[in-house]
C-alpha positions in Angstrom: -17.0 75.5 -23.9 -20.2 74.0 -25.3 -18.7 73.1 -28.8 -20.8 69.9 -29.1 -22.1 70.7 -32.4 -20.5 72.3 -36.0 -22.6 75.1 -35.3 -21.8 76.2 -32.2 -17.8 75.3 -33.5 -18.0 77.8 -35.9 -19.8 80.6 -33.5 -16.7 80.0 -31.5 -14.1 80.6 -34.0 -16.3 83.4 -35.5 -15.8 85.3 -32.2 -12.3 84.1 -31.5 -11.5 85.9 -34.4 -13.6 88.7 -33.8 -11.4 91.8 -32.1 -13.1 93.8 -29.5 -14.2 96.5 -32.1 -15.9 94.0 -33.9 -13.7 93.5 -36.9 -13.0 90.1 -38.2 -9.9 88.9 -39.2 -11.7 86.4 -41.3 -13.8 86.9 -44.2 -15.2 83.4 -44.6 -15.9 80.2 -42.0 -16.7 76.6 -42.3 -17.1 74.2 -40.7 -17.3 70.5 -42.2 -18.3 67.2 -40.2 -17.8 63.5 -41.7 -17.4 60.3 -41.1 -13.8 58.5 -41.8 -15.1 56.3 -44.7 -15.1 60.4 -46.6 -18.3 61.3 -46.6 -18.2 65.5 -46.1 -21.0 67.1 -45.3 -21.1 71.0 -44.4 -22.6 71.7 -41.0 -22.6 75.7 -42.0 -20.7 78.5 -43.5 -20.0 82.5 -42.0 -19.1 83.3 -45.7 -20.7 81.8 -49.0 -17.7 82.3 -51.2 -15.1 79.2 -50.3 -14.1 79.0 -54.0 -10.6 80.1 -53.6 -10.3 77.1 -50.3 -11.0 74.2 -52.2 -7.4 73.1 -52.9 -6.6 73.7 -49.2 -9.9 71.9 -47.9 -9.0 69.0 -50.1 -6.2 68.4 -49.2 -6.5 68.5 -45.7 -9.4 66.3 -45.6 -7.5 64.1 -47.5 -4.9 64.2 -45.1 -7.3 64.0 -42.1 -9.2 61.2 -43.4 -7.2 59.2 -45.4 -9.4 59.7 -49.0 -9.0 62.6 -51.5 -11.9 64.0 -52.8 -11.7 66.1 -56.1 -15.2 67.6 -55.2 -16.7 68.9 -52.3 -20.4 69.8 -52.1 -20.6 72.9 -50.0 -24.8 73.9 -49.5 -25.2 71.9 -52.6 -22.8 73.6 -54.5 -20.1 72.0 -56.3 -16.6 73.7 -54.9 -14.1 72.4 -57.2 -9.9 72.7 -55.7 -8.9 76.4 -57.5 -5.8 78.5 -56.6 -5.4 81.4 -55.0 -6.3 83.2 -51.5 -4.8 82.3 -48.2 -6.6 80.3 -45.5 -6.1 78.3 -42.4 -7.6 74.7 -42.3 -7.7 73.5 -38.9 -9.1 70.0 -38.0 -9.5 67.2 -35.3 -11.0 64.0 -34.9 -14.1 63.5 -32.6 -15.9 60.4 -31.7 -18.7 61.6 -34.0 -15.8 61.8 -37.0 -13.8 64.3 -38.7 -14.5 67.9 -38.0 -12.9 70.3 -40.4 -12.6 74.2 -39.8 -11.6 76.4 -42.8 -11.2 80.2 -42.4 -10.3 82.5 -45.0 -8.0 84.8 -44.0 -7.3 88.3 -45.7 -3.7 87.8 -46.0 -1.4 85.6 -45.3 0.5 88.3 -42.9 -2.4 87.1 -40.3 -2.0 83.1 -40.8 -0.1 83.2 -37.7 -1.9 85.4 -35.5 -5.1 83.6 -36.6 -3.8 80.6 -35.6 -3.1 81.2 -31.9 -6.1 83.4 -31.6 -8.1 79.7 -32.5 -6.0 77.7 -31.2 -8.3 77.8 -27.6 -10.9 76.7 -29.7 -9.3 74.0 -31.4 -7.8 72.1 -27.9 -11.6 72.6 -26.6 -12.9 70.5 -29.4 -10.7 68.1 -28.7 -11.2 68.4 -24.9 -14.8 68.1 -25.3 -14.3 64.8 -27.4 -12.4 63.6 -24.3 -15.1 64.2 -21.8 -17.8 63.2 -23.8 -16.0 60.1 -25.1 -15.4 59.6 -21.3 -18.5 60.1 -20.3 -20.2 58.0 -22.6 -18.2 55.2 -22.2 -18.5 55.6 -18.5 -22.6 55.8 -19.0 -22.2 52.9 -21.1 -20.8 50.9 -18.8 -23.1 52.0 -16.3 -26.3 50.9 -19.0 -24.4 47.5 -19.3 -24.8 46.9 -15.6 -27.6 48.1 -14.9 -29.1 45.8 -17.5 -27.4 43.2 -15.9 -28.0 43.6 -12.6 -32.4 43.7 -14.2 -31.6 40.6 -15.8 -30.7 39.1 -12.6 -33.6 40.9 -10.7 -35.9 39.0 -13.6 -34.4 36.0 -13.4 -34.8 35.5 -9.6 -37.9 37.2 -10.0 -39.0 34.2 -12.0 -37.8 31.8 -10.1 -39.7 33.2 -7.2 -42.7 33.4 -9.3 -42.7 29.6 -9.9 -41.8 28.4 -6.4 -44.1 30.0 -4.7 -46.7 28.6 -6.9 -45.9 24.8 -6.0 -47.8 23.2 -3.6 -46.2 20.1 -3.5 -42.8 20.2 -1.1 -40.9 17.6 -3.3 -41.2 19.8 -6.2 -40.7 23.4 -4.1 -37.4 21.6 -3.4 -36.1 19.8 -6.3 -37.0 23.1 -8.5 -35.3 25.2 -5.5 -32.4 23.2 -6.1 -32.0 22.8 -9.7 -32.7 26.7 -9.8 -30.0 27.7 -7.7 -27.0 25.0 -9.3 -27.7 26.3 -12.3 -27.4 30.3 -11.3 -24.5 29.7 -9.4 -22.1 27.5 -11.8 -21.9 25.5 -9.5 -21.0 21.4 -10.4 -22.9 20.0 -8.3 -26.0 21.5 -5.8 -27.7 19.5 -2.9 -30.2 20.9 -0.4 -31.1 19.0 2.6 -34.5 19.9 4.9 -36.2 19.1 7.9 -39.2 17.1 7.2 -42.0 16.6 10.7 -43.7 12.8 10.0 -47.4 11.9 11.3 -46.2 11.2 15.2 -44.4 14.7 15.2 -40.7 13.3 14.6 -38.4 15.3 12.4 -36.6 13.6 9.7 -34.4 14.7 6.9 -34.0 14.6 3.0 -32.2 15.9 0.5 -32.6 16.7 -3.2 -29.5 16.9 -5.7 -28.5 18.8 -8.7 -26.3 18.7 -11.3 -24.8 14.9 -10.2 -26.7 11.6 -10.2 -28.1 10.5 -6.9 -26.0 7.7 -6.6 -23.2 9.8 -6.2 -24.3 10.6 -2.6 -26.4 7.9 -1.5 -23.0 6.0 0.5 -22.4 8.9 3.0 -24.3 9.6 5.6 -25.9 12.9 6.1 -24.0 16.1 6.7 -23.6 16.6 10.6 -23.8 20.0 12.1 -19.9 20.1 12.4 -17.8 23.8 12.1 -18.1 24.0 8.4 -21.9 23.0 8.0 -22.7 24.5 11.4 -23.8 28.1 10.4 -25.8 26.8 7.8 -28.0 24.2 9.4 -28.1 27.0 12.7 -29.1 29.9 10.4 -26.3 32.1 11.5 -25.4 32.9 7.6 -23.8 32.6 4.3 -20.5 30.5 3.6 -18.4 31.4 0.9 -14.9 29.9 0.3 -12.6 29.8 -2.6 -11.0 27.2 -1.3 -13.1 24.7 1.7 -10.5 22.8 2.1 -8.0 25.3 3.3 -10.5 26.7 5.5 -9.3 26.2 9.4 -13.0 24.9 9.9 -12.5 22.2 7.3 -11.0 18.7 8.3 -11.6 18.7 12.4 -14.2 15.7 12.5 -13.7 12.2 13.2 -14.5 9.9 11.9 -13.4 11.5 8.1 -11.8 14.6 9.2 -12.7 16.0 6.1 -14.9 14.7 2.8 -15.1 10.5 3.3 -13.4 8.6 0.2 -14.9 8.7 -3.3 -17.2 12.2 -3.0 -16.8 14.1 -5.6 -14.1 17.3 -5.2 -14.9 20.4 -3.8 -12.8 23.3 -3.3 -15.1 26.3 -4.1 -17.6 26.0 -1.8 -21.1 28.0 -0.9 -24.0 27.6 1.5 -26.8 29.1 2.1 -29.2 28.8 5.2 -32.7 28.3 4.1 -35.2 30.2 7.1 -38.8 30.9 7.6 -39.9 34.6 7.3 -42.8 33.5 9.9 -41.3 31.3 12.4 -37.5 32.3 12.1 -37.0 28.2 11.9 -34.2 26.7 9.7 -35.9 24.8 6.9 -33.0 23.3 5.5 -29.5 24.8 3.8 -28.5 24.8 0.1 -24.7 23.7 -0.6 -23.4 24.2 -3.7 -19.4 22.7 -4.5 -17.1 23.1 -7.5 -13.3 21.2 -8.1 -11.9 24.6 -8.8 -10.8 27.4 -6.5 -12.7 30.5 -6.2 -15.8 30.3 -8.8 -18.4 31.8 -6.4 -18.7 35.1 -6.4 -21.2 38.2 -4.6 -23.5 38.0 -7.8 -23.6 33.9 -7.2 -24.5 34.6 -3.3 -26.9 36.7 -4.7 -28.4 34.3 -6.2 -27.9 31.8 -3.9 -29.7 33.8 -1.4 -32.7 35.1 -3.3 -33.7 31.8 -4.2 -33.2 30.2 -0.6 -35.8 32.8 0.3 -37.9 32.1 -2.4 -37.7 28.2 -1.3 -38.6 29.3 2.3 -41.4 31.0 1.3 -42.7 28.6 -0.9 -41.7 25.5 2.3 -44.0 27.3 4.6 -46.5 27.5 2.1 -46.1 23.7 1.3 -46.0 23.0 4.6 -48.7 24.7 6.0 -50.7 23.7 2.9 -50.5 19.9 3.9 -50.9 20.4 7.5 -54.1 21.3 6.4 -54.9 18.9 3.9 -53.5 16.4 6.0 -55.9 17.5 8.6 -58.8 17.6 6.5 -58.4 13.9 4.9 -57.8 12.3 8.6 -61.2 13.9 10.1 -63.3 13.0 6.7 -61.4 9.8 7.1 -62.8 9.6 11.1 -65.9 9.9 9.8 -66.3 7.2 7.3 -68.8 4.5 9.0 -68.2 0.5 9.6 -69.9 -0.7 6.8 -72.6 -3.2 8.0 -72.7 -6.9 6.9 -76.5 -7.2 5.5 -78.3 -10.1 4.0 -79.2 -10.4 0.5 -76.5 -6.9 -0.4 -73.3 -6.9 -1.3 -72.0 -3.5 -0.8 -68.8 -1.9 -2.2 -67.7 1.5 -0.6 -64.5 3.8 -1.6 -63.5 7.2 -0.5 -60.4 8.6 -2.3 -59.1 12.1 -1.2 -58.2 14.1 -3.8 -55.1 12.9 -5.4 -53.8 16.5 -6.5 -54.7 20.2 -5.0 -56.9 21.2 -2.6 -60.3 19.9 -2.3 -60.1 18.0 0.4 -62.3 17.4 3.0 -66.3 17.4 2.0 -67.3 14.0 0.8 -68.6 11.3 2.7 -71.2 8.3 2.5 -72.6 6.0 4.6 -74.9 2.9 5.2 -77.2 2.8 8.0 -79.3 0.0 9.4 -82.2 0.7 9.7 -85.4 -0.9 11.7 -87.5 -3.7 10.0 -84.2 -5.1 8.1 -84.4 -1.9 6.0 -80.9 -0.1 5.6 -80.1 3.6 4.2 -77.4 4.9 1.6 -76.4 7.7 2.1 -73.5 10.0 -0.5 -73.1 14.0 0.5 -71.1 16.8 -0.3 -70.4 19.5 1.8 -69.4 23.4 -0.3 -66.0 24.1 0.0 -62.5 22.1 0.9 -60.6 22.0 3.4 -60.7 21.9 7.4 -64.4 24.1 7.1 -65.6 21.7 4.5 -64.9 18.2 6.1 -66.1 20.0 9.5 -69.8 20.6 8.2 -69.8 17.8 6.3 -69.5 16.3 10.0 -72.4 18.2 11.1 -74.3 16.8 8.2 -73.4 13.3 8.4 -74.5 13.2 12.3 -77.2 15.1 11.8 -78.8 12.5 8.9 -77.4 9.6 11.3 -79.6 10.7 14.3 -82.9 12.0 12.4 -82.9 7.9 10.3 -82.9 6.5 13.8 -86.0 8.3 14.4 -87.5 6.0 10.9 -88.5 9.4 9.2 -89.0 9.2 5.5 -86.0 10.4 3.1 -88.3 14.0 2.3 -88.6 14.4 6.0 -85.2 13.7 7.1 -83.9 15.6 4.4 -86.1 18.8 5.6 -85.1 18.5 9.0 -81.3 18.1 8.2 -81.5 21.4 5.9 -83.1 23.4 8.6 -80.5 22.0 11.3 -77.5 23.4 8.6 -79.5 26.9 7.7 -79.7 27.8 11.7 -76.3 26.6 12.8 -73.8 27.0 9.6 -72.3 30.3 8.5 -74.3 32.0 5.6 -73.6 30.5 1.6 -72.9 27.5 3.7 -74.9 24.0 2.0 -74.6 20.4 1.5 -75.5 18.3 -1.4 -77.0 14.6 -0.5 -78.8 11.7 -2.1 -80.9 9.3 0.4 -82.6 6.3 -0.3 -84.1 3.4 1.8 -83.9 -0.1 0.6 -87.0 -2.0 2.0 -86.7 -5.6 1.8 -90.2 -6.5 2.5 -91.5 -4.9 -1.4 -87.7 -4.8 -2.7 -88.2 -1.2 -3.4 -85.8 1.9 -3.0 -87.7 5.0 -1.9 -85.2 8.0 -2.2 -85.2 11.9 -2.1 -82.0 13.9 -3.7 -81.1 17.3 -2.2 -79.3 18.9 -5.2 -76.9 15.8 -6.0 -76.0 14.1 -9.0 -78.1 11.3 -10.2 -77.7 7.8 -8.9 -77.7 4.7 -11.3 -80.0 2.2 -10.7 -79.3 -1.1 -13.2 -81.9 -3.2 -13.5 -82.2 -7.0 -14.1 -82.0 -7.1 -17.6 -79.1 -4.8 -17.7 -80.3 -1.4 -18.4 -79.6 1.5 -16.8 -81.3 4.2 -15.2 -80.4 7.7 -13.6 -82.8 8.5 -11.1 -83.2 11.6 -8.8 -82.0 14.4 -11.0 -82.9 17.8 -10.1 -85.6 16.8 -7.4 -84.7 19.6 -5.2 -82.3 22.2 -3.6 -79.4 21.8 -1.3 -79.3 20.9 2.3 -79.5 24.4 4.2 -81.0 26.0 0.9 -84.5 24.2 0.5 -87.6 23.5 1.7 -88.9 21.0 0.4 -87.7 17.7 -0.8 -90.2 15.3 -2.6 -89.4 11.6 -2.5 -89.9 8.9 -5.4 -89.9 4.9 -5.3 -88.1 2.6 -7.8 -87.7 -1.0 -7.9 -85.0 -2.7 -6.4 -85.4 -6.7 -7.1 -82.7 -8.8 -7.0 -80.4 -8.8 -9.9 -80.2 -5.2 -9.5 -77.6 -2.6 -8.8 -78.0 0.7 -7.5 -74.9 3.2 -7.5 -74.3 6.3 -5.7 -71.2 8.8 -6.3 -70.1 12.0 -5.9 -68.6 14.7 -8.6 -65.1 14.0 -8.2 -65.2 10.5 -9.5 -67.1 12.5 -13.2 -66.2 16.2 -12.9 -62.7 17.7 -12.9 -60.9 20.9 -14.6 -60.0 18.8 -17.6 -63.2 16.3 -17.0 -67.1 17.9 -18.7 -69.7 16.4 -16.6 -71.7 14.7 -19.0 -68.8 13.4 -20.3 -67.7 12.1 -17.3 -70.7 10.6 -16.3 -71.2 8.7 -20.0 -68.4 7.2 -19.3 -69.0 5.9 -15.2 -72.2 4.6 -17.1 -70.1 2.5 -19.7 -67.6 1.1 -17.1 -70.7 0.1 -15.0 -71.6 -2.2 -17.1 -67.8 -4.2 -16.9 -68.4 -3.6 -12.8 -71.6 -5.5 -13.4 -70.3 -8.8 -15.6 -66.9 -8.8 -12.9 -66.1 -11.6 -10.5 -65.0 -9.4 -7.5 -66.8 -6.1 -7.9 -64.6 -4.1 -5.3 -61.7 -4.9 -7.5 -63.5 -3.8 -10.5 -64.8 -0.8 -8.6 -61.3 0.2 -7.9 -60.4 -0.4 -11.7 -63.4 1.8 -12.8 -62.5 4.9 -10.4 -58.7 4.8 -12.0 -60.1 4.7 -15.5 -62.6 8.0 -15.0 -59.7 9.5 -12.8 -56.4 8.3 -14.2 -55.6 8.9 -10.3 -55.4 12.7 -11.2 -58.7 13.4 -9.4 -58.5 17.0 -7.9 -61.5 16.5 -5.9 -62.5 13.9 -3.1 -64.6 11.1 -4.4 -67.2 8.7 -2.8 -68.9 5.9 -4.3 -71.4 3.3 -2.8 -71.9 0.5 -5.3 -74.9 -2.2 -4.4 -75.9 -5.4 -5.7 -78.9 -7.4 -4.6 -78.0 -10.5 -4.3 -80.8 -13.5 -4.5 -81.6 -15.6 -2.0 -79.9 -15.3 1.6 -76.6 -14.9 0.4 -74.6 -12.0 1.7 
């Protein structure tokens, strides 16, 4: 019976009390809803004249709801309690409120037929409550977990999010770890993972959570017995209320169980953590708590969401610093043997970059040249990475063979950009600064190929940027003019490369206002590669996120070297 609402309560008592000839037994309906603090509010009336029911309405109400009311407002009208007339009040108590039924009955000869005839429609109010109260606490309940089981969706969702962002494996892991500890209770969290070194050797760490490192750093690391066994194989999940009773637990020599002094564990949890790629166990998360049975499914869960989230973001790491690994060692290969020269004292450095990607395109080098003459050389190849560091090789060899044929820098430099046009994938360029130091007229003759500036200091201090904005990129131009500067002893000439002025948080100009300050303490220092080294951590603050290359010369006087 759809009596979910006072008006479809009093339609049903309306034609409960309707015979099949369409008389009614009752002259007058209504039907009142209210709340149990006594607010009464009419939902609808069959009849408009409830005068003569107000002394039965009141009281009932009163009775129903525990206050008296010496008024009711029926459709705005006062109905004050009067005597007289007969009526039957029926009433029951809804999770909405109070519903009240009064019908006015013709006679009181027809109280007690009336009331069985509405009695049906009384018990399905109250039946209807039932289900409805049922149901919505049932649907309630339901709402409550389902928002719970989104807020754990989030939550791992989140935790996903910022794993797999990370880069860096020591962070992927410590985060990993503290992530998981935290979602599963537990007291204490470790993970430990297979780590391969330069030679291709596989060695473990471990991270910890929750417990100071000290706490583990006595005991040996975990061996691949019964109870870590499925874990560090990748079969599954562990879960135990209580480790220790486990038939697995205790079977080892030489402890046979935990050694003396770690901390208690009886509720116990592991999770394997495994590559979606390879199918290779990266390491296993164990989680421990004194007390029996504190893991549950929803901590699994958790546990397990994040372990993926952790693989993911290992093979990522992984893979990330294979390749910047990879990238450093062949720019690395390809630094030159700096040559011992009369009359220069030359300071080289080449730093990879210190944090994210951009590895792999700088270089320098200094070339001996015929007639006592000698060539610096700074470059930057587009791009990071493997690609990067590999044409950067092309360039550097390229440059290397055309100087042995004693071509000027604009000739060299036209030659190298046609090599790079014809055999380098499209977009591909390189930038580079060359310049000759002659000895014979102690004169620099140099030609820039879309580099920065370098800084020539003279004797007397000052300083100059020459070689800005002469010409294009290598494997973009054409053309490459070249220009002469003095180069007497007493003087300096410096050559760089972005990363040591330029980074995200680094303006150019900026950067390069203050390499021009510092040069002046490189100039004034007793050992200029020390004070080279000091200047590139002052523009840096060892945060580069780029490679850097710097060739710093001074000319010395007479035959010193």
């Amino acid at each position: 019976m759809a009596t979910e609402t006072p008006a479809a309560i009093m339609d049903a008592l309306v034609a409960a009390l309707t015979d099949e000839h369409g008389i009614a037994l009752a002259h007058e309906v209504c039907v009142y809803t209210g709340q149990v603090d006594g607010e009464l509010t009419p939902s609808g009336t069959g009849v408009v004249d409830p005068a003569r029911l107000g002394r039965l309405v009141t009281a009932r109400w009163a009775e129903l709801t525990g206050v008296r009311h010496d008024v009711l407002v029926v459709d705005g009208d006062e109905l004050r309690p009067g005597a007289g007339g007969h009526a039957l009040v029926l009433s029951t108590c809804t999770a909405a409120g109070a519903v009240l039924c009064v019908v006015a009955l013709g006679g009181a000869d027809l109280a007690a037929h009336g009331a069985a005839l509405l009695a049906p429609v009384l018990a399905g109010i109250r039946l209807w409550d039932q289900v409805v109260g049922t149901e919505a606490r049932a649907l309630a309940e339901t709402v409550r977990e389902l928002r719970a089981e989104a807020g754990l969706v989030d939550t791992l969702h989140a935790v996903g999010a910022r794993l797999t962002a990370q880069l860096d494996i020591d962070r992927v892991v410590q985060d990993a770890t503290d992530a998981a500890t935290a979602a599963t209770g537990a007291a204490f969290g470790a993970f430990f993972y297979n780590l391969i070194d330069q030679y291709g050797e596989s060695y473990t760490l471990y991270t910890l959570s929750g417990v100071p490192r000290e706490a583990f750093s006595r005991f040996p690391m975990p061996r691949n017995t019964a109870v870590f066994a499925p874990t560090f194989d990748g079969v599954g999940t562990v879960r135990s209320d209580d480790i220790v009773a486990d038939p697995r637990f205790g079977r080892n020599a030489p402890y046979h169980g935990m050694p003396e002094g770690h901390l208690p564990v009886r509720s116990y949890l592991a999770v394997p953590a495994i590559s979606a790629t390879s199918g290779e166990v990266l390491g296993g998360f164990f989680f421990g708590h004194p007390e029996h049975g504190r893991f549950t499914e929803r901590h699994q869960f958790f546990a397990e969401g994040i372990a993926g989230y952790a693989a993911i973001a290992l093979d990522n790491a992984r893979l990330f610093e294979r390749e910047r690994n990879l990238a450093s060692e062949l720019a690395r290969s390809m630094l030159p043997v700096v040559p011992d020269l009369p009359h220069l004292r030359i300071v080289t450095r080449y730093r990879p970059a210190a944090t994210g990607i951009k590895v792999g395109g700088d270089w320098f080098d200094v070339i001996a040249l015929p007639g006592g003459r000698t060539a610096f050389v700074i470059g930057d190849a587009v791009g990071h990475g493997v690609t990067a560091a590999a044409v950067m090789g092309q360039a550097r060899t390229a440059i290397r063979s055309y100087a042995q044929l004693d071509l000027a820098p604009s000739a060299l430099l036209r030659n190298v950009s046609q090599l790079i046009g014809s055999v380098s994938a499209t977009g591909t360029f390189v930038t580079c600064f060359y310049a000759v130091h002659d000895p014979v007229d102690d004169c620099l003759t140099y030609a820039n190929a879309g580099h920065l500036p370098a800084v020539l200091v003279h004797t007397d201090g000052t300083q100059e940027q020459i070689g800005e904005a002469m010409a294009q990129p290598l494997g973009v131009g054409e053309e490459f003019p070249q220009r002469q500067a003095a180069f007497p002893p007493g003087a300096d000439v410096v050559l760089y490369t972005d990363g040591l002025v330029e980074s995200r948080t680094r303006d150019l100009d900026e950067g390069i206002r203050n390499l021009l300050s510092g040069l002046e303490t490189v100039r004034t220092a007793d050992d200029t590669a020390a004070a080279c080294d000091s200047l590139i951590a002052q523009l840096t603050g060892g945060q580069h996120d780029d490679d850097i290359a710097l060739i710093h010369v001074h000319h010395q006087d007479g035959g010193a070297s």
